[in-house]
N, C-alpha and C positions, 0 to 999 in steps of 0.2 A: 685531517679533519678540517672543513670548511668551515670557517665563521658566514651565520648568514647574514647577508646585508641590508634584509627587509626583516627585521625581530618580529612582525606580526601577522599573520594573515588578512585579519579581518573578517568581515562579511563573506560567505563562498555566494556565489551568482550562479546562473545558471550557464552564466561564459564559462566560468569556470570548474564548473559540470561537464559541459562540453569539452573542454579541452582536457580535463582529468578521464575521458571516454577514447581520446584518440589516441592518449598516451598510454593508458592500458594497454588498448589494441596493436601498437606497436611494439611495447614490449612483448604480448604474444606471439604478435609474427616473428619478431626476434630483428627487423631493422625498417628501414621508412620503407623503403621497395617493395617486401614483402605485404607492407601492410596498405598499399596504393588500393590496391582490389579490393579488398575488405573495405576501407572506407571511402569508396567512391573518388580520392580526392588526391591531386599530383601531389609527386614530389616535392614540389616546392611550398604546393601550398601547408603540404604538414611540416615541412620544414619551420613554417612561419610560425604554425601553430604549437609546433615545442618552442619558438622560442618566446610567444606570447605567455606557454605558461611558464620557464623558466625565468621571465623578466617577474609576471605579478607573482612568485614563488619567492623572487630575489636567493636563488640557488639555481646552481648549471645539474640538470637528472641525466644526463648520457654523454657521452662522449663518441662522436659520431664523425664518419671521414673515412678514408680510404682502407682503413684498419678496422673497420667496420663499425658495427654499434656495441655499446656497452653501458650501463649501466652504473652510475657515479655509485658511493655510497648512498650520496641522499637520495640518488632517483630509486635505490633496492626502499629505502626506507617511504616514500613519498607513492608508490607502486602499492605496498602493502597497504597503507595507509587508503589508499583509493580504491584500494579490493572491499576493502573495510564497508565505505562509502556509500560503494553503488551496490554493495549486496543489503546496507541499510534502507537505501534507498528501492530497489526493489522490493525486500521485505515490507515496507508501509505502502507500494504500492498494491501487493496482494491483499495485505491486510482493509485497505480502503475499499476495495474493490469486492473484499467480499462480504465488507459491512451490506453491499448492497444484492448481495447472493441469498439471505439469508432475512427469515419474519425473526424479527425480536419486538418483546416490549410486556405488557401488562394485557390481559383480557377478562374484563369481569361482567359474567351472565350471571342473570336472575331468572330461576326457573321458577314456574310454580309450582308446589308441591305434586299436585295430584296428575299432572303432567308430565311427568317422567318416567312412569310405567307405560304409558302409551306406548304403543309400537310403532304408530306411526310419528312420533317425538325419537328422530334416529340420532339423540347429541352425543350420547357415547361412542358412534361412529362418526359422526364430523370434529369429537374432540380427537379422536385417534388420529384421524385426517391431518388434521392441523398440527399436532405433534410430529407430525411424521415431516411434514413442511418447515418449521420451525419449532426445534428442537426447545431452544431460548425463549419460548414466550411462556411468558407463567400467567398461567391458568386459575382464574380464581370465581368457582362456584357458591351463589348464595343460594337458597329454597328458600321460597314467600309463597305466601296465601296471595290468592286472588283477589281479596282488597287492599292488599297492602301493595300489592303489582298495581293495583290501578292509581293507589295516593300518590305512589312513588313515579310512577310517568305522569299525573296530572304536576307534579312540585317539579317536575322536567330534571329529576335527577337520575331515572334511565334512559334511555333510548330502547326500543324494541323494532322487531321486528319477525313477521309470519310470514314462515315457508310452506310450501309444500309439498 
């Protein structure tokens, strides 16, 4: 068991994102060689880059050299830990992403009463419409008279508007 020499982390950065990405991917390929092609980038330079995060980790994760690559205790522990991560990290990125896939929020119509038999007044099907669009938006119908439709947009507390 290693004592670590840095007791804290701190802050994660997006350095450190980065480099908790290329050490994944080498552990997948299984040593640096393998993982060259995958990440674009020599030898030497991932060389650097394990040791850039092994220095701000303050722990040695592999054991690497002519006997191949392997995996310290901390680096099995520090590996799981970063699967953790960037599958957290993906998940809020779908999740962000598809706050913007999707109508949410509140919508409140004012009909007038004797207006909603019409046939040609088709809101039963553009409410279906819009359900079907955004499942999350809640629907909130009032029925008013005709002069209360007109006090209520003269006091500017609806908005309207006529289709056709």
């Amino acid at each position: 068991m290693a004592k670590s020499r840095n007791p804290s982390l701190g802050q994660v950065s997006d350095f450190d994102i980065r480099l908790l990405r290329i050490f994944k991917t080498i552990v997948e390929c299984g040593s640096f060689s393998a993982a060259e092609s995958t990440l674009g980038l020599s030898r030497s330079a991932i060389s650097l880059h394990m040791g850039d995060l092994e220095k701000r980790l303050g722990m040695r994760l592999c054991q690497r050299g002519r006997a191949g690559f392997a995996l310290t205790d901390e680096g099995r522990e520090v590996y799981r830990a970063t699967q953790t991560l960037l599958a957290a990290l993906e998940g809020f990125r779908a999740e962000v992403n598809d706050l913007h896939q999707h109508l949410r929020g509140e919508l409140n119509i004012g009909i007038i009463n004797n207006l909603v038999t019409l046939p040609q007044m088709r809101i039963t099907h553009a409410l279906s419409a819009l359900k079907g669009q955004g499942p999350q938006v809640r629907i909130n119908i009032g029925m008013t008279t005709p002069t209360r439709s007109s006090w209520a947009c003269s006091t500017a507390t609806c908005m309207s508007a006529w289709c056709r």
